[in-house]
C-alpha positions as CSV (number, residue, x, y, z in Angstrom):
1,X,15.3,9.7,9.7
2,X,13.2,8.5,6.4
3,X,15.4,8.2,3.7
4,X,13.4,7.8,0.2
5,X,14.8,4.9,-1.8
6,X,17.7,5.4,-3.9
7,X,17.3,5.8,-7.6
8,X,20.0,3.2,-8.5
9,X,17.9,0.8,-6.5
10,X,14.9,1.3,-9.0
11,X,17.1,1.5,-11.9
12,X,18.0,-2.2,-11.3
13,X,14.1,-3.1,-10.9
14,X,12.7,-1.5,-13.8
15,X,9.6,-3.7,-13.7
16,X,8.4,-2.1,-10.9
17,X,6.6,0.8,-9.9
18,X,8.1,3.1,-7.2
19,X,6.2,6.4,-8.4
20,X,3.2,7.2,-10.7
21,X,3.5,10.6,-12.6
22,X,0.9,13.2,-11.7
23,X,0.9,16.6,-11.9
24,X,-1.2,17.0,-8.2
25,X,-2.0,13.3,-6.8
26,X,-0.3,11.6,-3.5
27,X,-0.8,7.7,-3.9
28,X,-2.0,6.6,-0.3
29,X,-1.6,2.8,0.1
30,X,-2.5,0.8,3.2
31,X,-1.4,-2.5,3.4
32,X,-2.1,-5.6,5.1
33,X,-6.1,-5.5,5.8
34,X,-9.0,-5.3,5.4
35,X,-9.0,-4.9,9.8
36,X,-12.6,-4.7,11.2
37,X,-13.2,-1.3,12.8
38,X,-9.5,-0.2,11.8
39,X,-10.4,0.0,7.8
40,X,-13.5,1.7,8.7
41,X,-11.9,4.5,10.1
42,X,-9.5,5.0,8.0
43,X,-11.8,5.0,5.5
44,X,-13.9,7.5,7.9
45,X,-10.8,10.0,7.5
46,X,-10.1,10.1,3.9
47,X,-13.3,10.8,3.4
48,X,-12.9,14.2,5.5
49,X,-10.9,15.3,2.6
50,X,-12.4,13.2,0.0
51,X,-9.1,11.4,-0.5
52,X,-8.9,8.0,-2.1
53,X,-6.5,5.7,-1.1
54,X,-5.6,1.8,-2.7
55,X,-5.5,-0.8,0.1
56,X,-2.9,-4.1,-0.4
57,X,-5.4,-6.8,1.4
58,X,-4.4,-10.1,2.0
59,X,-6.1,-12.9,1.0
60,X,-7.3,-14.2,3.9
61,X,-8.5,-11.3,5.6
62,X,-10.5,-10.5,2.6
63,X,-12.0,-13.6,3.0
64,X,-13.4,-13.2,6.5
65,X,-14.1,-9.4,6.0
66,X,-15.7,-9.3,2.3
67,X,-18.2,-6.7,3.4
68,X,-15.0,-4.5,3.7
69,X,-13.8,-4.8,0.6
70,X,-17.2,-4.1,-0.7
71,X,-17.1,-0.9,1.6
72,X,-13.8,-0.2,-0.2
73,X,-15.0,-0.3,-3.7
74,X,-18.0,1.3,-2.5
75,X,-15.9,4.3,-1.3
76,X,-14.0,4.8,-4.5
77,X,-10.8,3.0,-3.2
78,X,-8.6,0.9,-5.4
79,X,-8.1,-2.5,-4.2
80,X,-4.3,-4.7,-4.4
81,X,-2.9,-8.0,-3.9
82,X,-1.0,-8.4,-1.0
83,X,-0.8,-12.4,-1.2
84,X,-3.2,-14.8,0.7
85,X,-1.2,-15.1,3.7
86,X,1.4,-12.4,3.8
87,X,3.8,-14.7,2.1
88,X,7.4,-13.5,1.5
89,X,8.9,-14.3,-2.0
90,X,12.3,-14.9,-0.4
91,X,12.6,-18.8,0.2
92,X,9.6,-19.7,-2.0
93,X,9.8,-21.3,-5.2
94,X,8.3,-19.2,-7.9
95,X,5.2,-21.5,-9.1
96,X,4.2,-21.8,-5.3
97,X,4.8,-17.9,-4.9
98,X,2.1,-17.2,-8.0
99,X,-0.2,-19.7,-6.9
100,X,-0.9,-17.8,-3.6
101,X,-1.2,-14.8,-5.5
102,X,-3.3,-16.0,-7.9
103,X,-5.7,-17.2,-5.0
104,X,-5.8,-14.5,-3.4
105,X,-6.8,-12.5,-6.3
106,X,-9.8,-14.7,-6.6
107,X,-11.4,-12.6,-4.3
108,X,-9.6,-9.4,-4.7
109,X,-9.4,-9.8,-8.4
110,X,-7.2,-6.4,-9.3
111,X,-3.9,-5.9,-11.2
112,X,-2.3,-4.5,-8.5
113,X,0.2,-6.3,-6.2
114,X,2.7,-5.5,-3.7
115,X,5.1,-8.0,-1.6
116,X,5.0,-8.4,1.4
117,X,7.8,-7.1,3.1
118,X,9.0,-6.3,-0.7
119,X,10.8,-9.5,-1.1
120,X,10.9,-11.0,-4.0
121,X,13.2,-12.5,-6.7
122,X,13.6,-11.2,-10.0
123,X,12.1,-14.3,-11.5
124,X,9.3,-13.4,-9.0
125,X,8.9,-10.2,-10.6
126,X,9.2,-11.3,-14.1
127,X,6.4,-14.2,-13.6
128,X,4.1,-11.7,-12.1
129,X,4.4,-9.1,-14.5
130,X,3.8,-12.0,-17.5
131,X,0.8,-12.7,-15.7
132,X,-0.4,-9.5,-15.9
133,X,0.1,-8.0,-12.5
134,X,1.6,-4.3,-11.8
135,X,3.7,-4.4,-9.3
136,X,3.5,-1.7,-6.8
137,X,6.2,0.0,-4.3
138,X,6.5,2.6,-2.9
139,X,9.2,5.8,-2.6
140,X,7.9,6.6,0.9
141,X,7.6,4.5,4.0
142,X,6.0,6.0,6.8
143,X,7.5,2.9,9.2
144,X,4.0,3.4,11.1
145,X,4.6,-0.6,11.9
146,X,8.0,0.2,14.4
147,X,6.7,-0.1,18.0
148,X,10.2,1.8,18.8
149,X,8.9,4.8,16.7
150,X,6.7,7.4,18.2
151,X,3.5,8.5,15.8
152,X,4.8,11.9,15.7
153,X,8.1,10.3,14.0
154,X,5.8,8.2,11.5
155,X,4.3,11.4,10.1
156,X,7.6,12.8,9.5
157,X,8.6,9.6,7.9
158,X,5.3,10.1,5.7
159,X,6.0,13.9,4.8
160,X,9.4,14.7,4.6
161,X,10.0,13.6,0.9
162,X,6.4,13.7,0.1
163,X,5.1,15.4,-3.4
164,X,3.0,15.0,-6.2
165,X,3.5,10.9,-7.7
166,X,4.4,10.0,-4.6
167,X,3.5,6.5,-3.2
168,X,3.3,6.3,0.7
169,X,2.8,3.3,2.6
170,X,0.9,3.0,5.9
171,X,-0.4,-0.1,7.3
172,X,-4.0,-1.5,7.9
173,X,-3.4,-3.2,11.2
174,X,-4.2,-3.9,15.4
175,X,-0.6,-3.5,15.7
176,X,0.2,-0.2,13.4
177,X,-3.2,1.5,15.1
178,X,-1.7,3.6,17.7
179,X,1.2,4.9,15.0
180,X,-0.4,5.2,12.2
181,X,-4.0,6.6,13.7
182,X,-1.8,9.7,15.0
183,X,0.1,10.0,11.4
184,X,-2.8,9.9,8.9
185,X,-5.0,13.0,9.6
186,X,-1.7,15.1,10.0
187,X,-0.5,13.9,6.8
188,X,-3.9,14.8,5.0
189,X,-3.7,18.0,6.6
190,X,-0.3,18.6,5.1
191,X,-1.0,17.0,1.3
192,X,-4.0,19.4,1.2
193,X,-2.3,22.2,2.4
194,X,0.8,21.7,-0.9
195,X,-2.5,22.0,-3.0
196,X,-1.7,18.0,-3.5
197,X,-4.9,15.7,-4.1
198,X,-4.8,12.1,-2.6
199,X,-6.1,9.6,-5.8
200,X,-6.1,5.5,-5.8
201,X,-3.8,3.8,-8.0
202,X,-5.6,3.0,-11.6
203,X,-2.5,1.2,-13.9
């Protein structure tokens, strides 16, 4: 079972962002792309609905696959951070940590920024948020990246504690495919149906 994270958790990180207040809007996020084909249709199905979504790219993959981050923009999708390489803060001194960011976001050049794995330190989160970043969670993980999950279980995950200022997290990836393409287009059937609206993070 899903269970949302605990408000005493995001009491001790009040940096962070693990909601965004909205009367009607579900914050979509997809993390770890851009993916060629894979980004294109998930792109493909928001735009069913007309939802917007924000996608956490890494660095590098952004480098190979600008066209898709283009296509993004293009689309009316928020772009964030998601380091160069998937680096995890844990184990990584906190100048080295900002520099990959900082590279990364030569390319993607947004605010927005979510660790990997979310790992980080506190002096992580404090050098990022002096350099202007807004760091992003989440307070609903769809765990579309478990190969021991089935999809049906990942849209449960997704839906159970879903409602308006939400932020869900599904994953742009070869390896999250099979979980998360069953997932999405039942969770936009059910955010639609609440009279819920899907909107890209703007902060």
């Amino acid at each position: 079972m899903h269970i949302p994270v605990p408000q005493f958790v995001r009491q001790l990180w009040p940096r962070l962002i693990w909601h965004i207040p909205d009367p009607n809007g579900v914050f979509l996020t997809f993390d770890d792309g851009p993916t060629p084909a894979i980004t294109e249709w998930i792109v493909d199905e928001l735009a069913k609905y007309d939802a917007k979504a924000t996608f956490f790219c890494i660095g590098k993959n952004a480098e190979l696959y600008p066209d898709l981050v283009d296509m993004l923009r293009a689309e009316g999708h928020a772009i964030g951070n998601h380091t160069h390489n998937h680096l995890k803060g844990w184990g990584q001194h906190t100048a080295e940590y900002l520099s990959n960011i900082n590279y990364a976001n030569q390319i993607l050049q947004t605010n927005l920024y979510r660790p990997p794995y979310g790992r980080f330190t506190p002096k992580q989160a404090l050098a990022l948020s002096n350099a202007g970043y807004r760091i992003i969670l989440w307070n609903v993980l769809s765990r579309d990246y478990n190969p021991h999950i089935s999809g049906h279980t990942v849209f449960r995950n997704a839906t159970n504690h879903v409602k308006a200022g939400s932020i869900v997290v599904f994953h742009d990836s070869v390896k999250t495919f099979k979980n998360m393409s069953y997932a999405l287009p039942r969770t936009l059937d059910l955010i639609y149906e609440r009279g819920l609206v899907c909107k890209p993070i703007k902060l």
